[in-house]
C-alpha positions as CSV (number, residue, x, y, z in Angstrom):
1,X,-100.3,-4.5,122.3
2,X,-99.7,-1.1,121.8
3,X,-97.5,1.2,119.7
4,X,-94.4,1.1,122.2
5,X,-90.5,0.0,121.9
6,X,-91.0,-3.6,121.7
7,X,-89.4,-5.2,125.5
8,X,-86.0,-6.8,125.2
9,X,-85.9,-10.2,123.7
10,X,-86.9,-13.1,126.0
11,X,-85.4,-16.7,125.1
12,X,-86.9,-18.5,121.8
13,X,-87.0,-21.3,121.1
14,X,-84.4,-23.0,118.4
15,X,-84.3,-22.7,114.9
16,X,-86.4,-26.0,114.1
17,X,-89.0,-25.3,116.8
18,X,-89.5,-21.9,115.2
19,X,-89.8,-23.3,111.6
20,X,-92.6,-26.0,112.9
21,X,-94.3,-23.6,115.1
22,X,-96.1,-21.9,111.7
23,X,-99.5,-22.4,110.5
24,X,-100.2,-24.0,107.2
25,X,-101.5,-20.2,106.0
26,X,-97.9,-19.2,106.9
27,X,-96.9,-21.1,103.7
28,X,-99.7,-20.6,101.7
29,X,-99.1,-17.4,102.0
30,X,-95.5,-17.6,101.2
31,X,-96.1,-19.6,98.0
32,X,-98.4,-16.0,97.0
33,X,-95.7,-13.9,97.7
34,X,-93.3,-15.8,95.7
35,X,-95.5,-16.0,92.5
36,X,-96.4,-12.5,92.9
37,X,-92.5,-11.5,93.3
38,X,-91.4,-13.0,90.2
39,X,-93.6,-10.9,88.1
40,X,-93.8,-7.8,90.4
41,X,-89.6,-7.8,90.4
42,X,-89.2,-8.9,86.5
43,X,-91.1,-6.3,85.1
44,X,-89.9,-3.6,87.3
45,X,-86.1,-4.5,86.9
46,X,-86.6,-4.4,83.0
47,X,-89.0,-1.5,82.9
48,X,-86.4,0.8,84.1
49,X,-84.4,0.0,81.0
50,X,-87.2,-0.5,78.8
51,X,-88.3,3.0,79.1
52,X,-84.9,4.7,78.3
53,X,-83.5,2.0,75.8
54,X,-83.1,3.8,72.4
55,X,-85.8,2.7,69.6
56,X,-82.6,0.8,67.6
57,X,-82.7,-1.7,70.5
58,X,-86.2,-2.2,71.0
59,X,-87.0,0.4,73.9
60,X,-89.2,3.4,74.3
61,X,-86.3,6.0,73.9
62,X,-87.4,8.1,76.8
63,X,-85.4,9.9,79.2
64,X,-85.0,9.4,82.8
65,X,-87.2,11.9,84.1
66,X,-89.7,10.4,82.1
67,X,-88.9,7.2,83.9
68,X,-88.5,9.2,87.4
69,X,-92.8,10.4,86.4
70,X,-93.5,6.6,85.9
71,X,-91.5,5.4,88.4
72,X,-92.9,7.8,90.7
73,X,-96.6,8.1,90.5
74,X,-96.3,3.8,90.5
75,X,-94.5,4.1,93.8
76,X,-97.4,6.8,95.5
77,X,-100.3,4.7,94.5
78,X,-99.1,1.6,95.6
79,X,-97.6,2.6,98.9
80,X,-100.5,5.3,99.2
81,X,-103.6,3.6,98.5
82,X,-102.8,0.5,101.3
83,X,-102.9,3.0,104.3
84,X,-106.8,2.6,102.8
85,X,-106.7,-0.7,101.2
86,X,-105.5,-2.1,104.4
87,X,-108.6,-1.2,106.9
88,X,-111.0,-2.9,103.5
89,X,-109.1,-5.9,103.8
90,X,-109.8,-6.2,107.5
91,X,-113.2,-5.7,106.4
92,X,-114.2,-7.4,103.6
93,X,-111.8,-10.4,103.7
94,X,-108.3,-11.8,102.7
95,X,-109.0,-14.2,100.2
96,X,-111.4,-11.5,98.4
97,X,-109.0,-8.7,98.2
98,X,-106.5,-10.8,97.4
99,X,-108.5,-11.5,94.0
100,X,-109.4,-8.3,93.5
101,X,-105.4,-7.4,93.2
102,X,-104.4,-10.3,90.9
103,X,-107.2,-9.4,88.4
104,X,-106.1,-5.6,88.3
105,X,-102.7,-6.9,88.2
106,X,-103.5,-9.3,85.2
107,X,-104.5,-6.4,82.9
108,X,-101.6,-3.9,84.0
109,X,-98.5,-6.7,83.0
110,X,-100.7,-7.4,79.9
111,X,-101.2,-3.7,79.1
112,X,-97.5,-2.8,79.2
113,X,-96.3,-5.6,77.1
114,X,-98.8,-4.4,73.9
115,X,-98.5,-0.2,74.4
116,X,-95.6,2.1,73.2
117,X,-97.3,5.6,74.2
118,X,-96.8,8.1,77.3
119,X,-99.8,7.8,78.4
120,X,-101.1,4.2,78.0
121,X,-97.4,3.5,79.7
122,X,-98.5,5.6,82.5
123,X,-101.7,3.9,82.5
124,X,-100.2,0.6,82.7
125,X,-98.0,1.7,86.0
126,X,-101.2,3.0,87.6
127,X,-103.0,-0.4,87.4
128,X,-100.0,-2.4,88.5
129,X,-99.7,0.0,91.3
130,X,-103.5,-0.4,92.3
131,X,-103.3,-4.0,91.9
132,X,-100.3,-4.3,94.3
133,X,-101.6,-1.6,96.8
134,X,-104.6,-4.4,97.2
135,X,-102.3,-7.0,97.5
136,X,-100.1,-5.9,100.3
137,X,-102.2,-5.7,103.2
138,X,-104.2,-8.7,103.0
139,X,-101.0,-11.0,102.4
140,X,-99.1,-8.9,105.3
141,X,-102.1,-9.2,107.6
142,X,-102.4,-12.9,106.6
143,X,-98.5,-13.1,107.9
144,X,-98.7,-11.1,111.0
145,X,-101.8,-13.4,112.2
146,X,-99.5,-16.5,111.7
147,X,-96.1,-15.4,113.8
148,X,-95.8,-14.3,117.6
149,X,-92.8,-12.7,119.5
150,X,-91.7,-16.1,120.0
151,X,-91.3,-17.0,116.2
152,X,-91.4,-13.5,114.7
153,X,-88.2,-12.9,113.6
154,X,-87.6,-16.2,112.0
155,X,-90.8,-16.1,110.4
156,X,-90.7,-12.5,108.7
157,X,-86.6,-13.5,107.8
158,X,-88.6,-16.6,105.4
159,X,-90.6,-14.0,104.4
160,X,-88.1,-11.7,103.2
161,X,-86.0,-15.0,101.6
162,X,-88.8,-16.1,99.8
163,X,-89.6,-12.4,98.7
164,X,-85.8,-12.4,97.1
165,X,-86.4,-16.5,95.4
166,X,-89.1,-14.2,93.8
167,X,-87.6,-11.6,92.9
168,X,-84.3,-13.2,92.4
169,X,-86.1,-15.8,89.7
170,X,-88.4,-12.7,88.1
171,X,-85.2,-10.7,86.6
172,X,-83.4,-13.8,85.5
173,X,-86.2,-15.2,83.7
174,X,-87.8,-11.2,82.5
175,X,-83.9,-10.8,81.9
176,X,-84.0,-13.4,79.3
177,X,-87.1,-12.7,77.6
178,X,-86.8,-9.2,77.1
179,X,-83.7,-10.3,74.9
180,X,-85.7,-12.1,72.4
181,X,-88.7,-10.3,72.6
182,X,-89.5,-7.3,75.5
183,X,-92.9,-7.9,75.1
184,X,-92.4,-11.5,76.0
185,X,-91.3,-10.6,79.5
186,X,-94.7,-8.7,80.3
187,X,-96.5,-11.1,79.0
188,X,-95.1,-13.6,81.2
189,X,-95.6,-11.8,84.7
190,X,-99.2,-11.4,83.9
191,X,-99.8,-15.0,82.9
192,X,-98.1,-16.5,86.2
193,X,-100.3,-14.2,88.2
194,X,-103.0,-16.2,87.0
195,X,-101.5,-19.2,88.9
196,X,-101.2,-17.0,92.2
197,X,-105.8,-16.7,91.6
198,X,-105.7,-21.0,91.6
199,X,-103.1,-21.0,94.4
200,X,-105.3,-18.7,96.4
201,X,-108.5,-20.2,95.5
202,X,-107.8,-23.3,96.3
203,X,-105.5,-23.7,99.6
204,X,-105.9,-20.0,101.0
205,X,-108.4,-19.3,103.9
206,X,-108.8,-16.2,106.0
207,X,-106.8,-16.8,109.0
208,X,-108.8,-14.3,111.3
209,X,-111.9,-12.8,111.3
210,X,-111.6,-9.3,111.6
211,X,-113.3,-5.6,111.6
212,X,-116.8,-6.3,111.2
213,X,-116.7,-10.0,110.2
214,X,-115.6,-10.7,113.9
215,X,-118.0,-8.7,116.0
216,X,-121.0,-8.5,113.8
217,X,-120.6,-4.8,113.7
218,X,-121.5,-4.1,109.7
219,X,-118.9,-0.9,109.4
220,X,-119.6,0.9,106.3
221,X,-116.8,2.4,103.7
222,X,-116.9,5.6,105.8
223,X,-116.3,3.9,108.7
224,X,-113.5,2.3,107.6
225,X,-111.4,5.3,106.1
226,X,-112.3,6.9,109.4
227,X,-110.7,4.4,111.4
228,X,-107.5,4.4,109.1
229,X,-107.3,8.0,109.5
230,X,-107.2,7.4,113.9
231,X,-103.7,5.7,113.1
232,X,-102.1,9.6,112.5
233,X,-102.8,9.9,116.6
234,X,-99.9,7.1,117.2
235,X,-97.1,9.6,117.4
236,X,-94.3,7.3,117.7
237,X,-95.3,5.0,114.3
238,X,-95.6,8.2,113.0
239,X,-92.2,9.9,113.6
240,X,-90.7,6.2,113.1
241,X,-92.3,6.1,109.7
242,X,-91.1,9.4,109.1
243,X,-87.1,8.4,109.6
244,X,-87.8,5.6,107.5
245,X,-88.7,7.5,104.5
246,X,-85.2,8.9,103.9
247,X,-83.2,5.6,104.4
248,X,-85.9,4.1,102.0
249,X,-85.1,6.9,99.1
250,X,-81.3,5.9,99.8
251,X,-82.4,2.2,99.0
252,X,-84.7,2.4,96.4
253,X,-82.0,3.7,94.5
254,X,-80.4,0.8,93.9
255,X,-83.6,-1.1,92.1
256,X,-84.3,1.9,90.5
257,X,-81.3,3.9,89.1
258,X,-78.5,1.4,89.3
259,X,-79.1,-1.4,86.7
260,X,-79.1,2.2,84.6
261,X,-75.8,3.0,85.9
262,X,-74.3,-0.4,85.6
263,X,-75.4,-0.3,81.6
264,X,-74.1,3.0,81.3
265,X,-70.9,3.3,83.4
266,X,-69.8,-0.6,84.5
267,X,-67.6,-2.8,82.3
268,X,-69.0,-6.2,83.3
269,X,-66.9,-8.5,80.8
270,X,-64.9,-9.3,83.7
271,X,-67.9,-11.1,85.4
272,X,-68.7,-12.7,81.7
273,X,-64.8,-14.4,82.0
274,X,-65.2,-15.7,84.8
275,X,-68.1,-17.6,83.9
276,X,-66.5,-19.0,80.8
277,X,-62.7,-19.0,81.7
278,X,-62.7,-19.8,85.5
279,X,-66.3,-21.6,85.9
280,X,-66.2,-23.3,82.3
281,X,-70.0,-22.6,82.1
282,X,-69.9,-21.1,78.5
283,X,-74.1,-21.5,78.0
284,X,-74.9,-19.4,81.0
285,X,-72.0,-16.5,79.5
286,X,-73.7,-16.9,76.2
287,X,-77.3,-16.0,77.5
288,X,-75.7,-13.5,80.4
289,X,-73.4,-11.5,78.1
290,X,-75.2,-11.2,75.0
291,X,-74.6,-7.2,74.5
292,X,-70.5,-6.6,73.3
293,X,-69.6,-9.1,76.2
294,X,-71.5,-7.2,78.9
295,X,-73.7,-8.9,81.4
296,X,-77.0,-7.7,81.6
297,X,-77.6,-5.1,84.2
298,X,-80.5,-6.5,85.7
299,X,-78.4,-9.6,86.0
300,X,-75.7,-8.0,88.4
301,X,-78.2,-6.0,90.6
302,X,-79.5,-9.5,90.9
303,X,-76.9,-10.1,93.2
304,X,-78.7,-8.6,96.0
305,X,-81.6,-10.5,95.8
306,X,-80.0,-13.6,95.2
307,X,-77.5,-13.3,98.4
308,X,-80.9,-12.5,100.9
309,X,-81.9,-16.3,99.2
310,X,-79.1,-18.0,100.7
311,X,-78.3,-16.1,103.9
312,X,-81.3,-14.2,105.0
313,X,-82.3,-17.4,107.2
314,X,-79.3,-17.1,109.3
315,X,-79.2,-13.2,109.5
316,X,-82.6,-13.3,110.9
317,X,-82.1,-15.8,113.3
318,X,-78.9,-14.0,114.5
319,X,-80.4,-10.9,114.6
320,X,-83.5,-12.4,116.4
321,X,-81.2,-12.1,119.7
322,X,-81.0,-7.9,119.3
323,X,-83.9,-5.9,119.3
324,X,-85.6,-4.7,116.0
325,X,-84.4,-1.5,116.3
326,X,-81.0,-2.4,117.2
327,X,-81.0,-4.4,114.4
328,X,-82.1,-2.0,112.1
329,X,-79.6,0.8,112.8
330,X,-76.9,-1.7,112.1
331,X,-78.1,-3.0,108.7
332,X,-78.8,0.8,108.1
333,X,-74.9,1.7,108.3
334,X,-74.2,-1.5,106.2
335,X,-76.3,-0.2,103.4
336,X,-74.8,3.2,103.4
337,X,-71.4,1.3,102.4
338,X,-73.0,-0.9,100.2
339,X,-74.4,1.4,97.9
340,X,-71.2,3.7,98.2
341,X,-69.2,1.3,97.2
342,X,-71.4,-0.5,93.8
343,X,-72.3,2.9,92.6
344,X,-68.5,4.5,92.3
345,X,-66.7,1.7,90.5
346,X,-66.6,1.1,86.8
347,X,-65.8,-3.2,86.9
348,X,-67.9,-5.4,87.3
349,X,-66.7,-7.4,90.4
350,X,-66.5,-4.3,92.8
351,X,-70.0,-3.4,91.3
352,X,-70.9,-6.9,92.6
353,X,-69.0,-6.6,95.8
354,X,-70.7,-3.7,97.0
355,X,-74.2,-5.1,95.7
356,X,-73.5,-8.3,98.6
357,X,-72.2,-6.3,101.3
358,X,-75.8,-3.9,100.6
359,X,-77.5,-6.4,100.4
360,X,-76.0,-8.0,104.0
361,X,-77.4,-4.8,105.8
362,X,-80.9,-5.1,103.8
363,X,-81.0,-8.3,105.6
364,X,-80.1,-7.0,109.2
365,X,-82.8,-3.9,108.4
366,X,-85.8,-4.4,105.9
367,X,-87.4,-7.9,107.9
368,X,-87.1,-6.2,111.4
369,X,-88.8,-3.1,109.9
370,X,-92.1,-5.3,108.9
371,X,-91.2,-7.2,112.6
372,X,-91.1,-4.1,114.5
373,X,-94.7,-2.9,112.7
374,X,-96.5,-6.1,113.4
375,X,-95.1,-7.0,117.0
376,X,-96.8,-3.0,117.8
377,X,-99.5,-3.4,115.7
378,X,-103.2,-4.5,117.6
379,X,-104.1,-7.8,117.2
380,X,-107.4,-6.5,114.9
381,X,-105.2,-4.0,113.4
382,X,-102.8,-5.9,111.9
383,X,-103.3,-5.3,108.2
384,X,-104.0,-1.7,108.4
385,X,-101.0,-1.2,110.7
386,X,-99.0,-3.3,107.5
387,X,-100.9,-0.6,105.1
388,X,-99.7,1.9,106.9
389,X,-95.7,1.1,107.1
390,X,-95.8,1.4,103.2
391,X,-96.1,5.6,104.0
392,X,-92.3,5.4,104.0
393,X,-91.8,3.7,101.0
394,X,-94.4,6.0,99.5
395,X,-92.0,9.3,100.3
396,X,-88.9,7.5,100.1
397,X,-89.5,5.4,96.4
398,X,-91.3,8.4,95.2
399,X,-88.8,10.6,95.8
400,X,-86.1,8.3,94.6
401,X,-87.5,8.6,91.3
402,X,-89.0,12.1,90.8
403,X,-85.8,13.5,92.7
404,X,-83.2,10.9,91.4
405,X,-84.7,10.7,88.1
406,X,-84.0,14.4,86.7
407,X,-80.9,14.2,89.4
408,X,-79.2,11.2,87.4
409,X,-80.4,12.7,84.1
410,X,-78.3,15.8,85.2
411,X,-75.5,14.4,86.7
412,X,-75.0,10.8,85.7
413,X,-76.6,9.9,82.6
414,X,-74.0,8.5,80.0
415,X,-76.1,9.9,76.9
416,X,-77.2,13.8,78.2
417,X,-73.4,14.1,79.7
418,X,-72.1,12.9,75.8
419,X,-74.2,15.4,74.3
420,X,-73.4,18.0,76.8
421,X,-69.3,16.9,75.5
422,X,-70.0,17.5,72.6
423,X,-71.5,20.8,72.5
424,X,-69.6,22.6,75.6
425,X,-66.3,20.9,74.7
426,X,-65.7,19.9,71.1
427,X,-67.9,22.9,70.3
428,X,-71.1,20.9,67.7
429,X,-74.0,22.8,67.2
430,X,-76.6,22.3,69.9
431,X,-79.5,21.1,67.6
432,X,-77.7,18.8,65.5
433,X,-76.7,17.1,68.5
434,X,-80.2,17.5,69.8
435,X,-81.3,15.8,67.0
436,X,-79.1,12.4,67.3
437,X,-80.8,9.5,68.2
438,X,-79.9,7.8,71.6
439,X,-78.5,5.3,69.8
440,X,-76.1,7.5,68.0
441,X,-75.0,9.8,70.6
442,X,-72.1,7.8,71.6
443,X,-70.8,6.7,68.0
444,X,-70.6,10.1,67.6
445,X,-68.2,11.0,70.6
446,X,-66.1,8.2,69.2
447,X,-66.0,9.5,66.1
448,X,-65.2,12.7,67.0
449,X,-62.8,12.1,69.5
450,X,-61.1,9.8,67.6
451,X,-61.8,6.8,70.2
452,X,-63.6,3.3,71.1
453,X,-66.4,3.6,72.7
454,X,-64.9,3.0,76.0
455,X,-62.6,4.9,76.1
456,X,-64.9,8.0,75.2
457,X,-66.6,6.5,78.1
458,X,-63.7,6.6,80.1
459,X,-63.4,10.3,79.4
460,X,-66.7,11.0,80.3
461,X,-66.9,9.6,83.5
462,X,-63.2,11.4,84.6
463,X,-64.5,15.0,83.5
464,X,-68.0,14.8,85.1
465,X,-68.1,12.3,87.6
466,X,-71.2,10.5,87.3
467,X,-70.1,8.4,90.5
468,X,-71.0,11.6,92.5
469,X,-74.9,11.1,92.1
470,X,-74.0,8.6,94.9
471,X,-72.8,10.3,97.2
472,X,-75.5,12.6,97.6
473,X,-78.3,9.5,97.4
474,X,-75.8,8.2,100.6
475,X,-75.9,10.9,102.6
476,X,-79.3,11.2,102.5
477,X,-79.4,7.3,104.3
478,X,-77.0,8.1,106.9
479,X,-78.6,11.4,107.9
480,X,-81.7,8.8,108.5
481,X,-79.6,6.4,110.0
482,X,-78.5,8.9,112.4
483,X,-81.6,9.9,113.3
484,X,-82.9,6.2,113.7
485,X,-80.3,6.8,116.1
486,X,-81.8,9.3,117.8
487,X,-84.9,7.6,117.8
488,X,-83.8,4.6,119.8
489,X,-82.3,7.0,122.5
490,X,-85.5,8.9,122.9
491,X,-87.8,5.9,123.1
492,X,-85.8,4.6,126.0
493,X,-86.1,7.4,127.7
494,X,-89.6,8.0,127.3
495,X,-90.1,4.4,128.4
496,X,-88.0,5.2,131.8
497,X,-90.1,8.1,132.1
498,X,-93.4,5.9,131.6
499,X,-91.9,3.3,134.4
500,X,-91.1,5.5,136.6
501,X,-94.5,7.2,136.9
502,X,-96.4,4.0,137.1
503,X,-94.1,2.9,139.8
504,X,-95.2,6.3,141.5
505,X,-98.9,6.4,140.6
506,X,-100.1,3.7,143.5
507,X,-97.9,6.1,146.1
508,X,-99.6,9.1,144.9
């Protein structure tokens, strides 16, 4: 099959059919996922605070563009390096480059959990990165081998649900160790990657034979890259990749930047009281609101992750009657609201609120996109076709963090915009306030305006609006939505043109 619009939905069969239709790799491979989820998802969600948590609190004190530089260079490697890793893992094997991620992997997690330098950090990123990069075609390509058009959107919807159990599971549990210990938490993601080398030693097995392995051809390294290079000919995946990249920068936002936002800007005691006062579950508000009443950050983002668990199933099969594309564009606008609407509030429950309803159109968009790749995709092109769709979250994640990173450290961050108070309006000397630890930056507005804490928040965010960082990241998905849009129209037409000179060549 080539790169073309997918053809309009034919009948499928139910729900239960579909679900029995899979091959026992389908679910081997979903276990994988999982387990490689939890610690891909924990680490991530606390890294982001990790790295810009004052020294007094256990954290590495840096600032967000320092953050944006980690963030990303992680995001270019690992959505890079699969456009590559993709065409070796036709080659060479599943089950071997599968290995070869976990063991990269094993050392990155481990690494981050013992370093506190720049560098060694940046080091740590970069292995991870790698280790993913390997990761992601193989278990793709294992995925796409295992689902049809019949079954395809079903199948990629459990997928993307048991993507979320994994990264839904990874924060809570990351979440809770970083509060004893934040060393604990990396710790733990590399050890249960371990696991994920038994699970696939034992009950994995290739599901194809591809490249070389299939024909007998022996194609050498050179080969290989060549081929991967031939995809840049396809200029439809190409442009569709290219839209793609700026609704991913509006998404990646919301792993990246908002669990910052939320600890900065969001009073969460309100979710903390319901837990206790309405639910009566006094443990879990104990463990979830552990800092002056407020629930962890990572914790409320969670939301999105945990919503996919419990709907995604039934969003997938519903949007299994629409076309990819169709479906797409509509979870495209829903996302546009969704992060709107969690990233210009300051309580918890409308933070939450929005979180679901993004999290509603991530469910109607982000499975189609992998559908849509592997339903054009070549039957012995399936993983590099999978390497190849991570180009958009290459530009998109990348440039959420080395745009949005200096952008929210300029426009958004609670800390910089105190300090920039207290020079500009209450007139301190620049170097002394310079000098102030993180930690200490906001006891001093207090102090000096004769406040809480809050409510020198509270002034903060009405004389700079921080909510405004939000806006711009928003516009930059709808301008891609729109253009998704565009897309649609002008594949249908180029199809009609297509059909009608192939009616017309026999005549000729």
């Amino acid at each position: 099959m080539t790169s073309t619009t997918p053809a309009s939905p034919l009948p499928k069969p139910g729900f239960v059919a579909q679900m029995k239709s899979f091959p026992p790799a389908f679910w081997v491979a979903n276990i994988i996922e999982l387990i490689e989820r939890f610690s891909f998802f924990g680490v991530r969600t606390i890294a982001a605070l990790y790295i810009v948590e004052s020294a007094e609190r256990g954290g590495l004190a840096m600032s967000n563009v320092d953050r944006g530089i980690f963030f990303g260079t992680w995001s270019l490697l690992q959505c890079i390096l699969p456009m590559f890793t993709g065409g070796f893992a036709d080659r060479y094997g599943y089950r071997v480059s599968l290995m070869v991620a976990f063991s990269i992997n094993i050392v990155g997690y481990a690494t981050m959990g013992y370093t506190t330098s720049w560098w060694a950090f940046m080091g740590a990123c970069c292995l991870i990165a790698t280790g993913t990069a390997i990761f992601k075609p193989p278990l793709h390509g294992t995925l796409a081998h295992c689902v049809n058009e019949s079954n395809s959107s079903v199948g990629w919807g459990m997928f993307y649900q048991v993507v979320n159990i994994g990264g839904f599971i990874g924060p809570m549990v990351c979440g809770y160790l970083r509060l004893l210990e934040w060393r604990y938490a990396f710790f733990a993601a590399a050890g249960i990657i371990v696991v994920n080398m038994l699970v696939t030693l034992l009950f994995l097995k290739d599901c194809a034979k591809t490249g070389g392995a299939a024909t007998g051809q022996r194609k050498g390294p050179g080969q290989v890259f060549a081929e991967s290079m031939k995809l840049f000919r396809d200029v439809r995946f190409i442009v569709f990749l290219a839209i793609f990249s700026g609704f991913w920068f509006m998404f990646m936002q919301l792993f990246d930047q908002l669990s910052i936002f939320i600890d900065q800007w969001v009073n969460t005691r309100d979710v903390a009281s319901f837990l206790t006062d309405t639910l009566g579950l006094q443990f879990l508000a104990d463990k979830f609101a552990q800092n002056n009443g407020q629930v962890n950050p990572e914790w409320i983002v969670n939301v999105d992750a945990g919503s996919i668990i419990l709907l995604v199933l039934l969003v997938s099969y519903i949007t299994g009657k629409f076309r990819p594309i169709s479906a797409m564009i509509v979870g495209m606008f829903i996302c546009c609201a969704g992060l709107i609407m969690a990233g210009t509030v300051t309580t918890g429950w409308l933070c939450v609120l929005g979180i679901f309803v993004f999290a509603v159109g991530e469910m109607a968009c982000s499975p189609k996109f992998s559908e849509y790749v592997a339903l054009m995709a070549p039957a012995d092109k399936k993983a590099l076709y999978m390497g190849y769709s991570n180009i958009p979250f290459a530009i998109g994640w990348a440039g959420a963090n080395f745009i949005g990173g200096p952008l929210y450290e300029r426009m958004s961050d609670k800390i910089e915009l105190a300090r920039r108070y207290l020079i500009q309006e209450l007139g301190h000397g620049s170097e002394a306030v310079r000098a102030l630890s993180k930690g200490s930056v906001m006891p001093a507005l207090a102090e000096a305006l004769g406040q809480t804490e809050d409510a020198a928040r509270q002034i903060l965010w009405n004389h700079y609006r921080p909510q405004s960082f939000w806006f711009i990241c928003m516009a930059v998905g709808l301008l891609a939505t729109l253009a998704m849009v565009g897309y649609h129209f002008w594949l249908e037409a180029d199809t009609r043109r297509r059909a009608a000179r192939d009616a017309a060549a026999p005549a000729s």
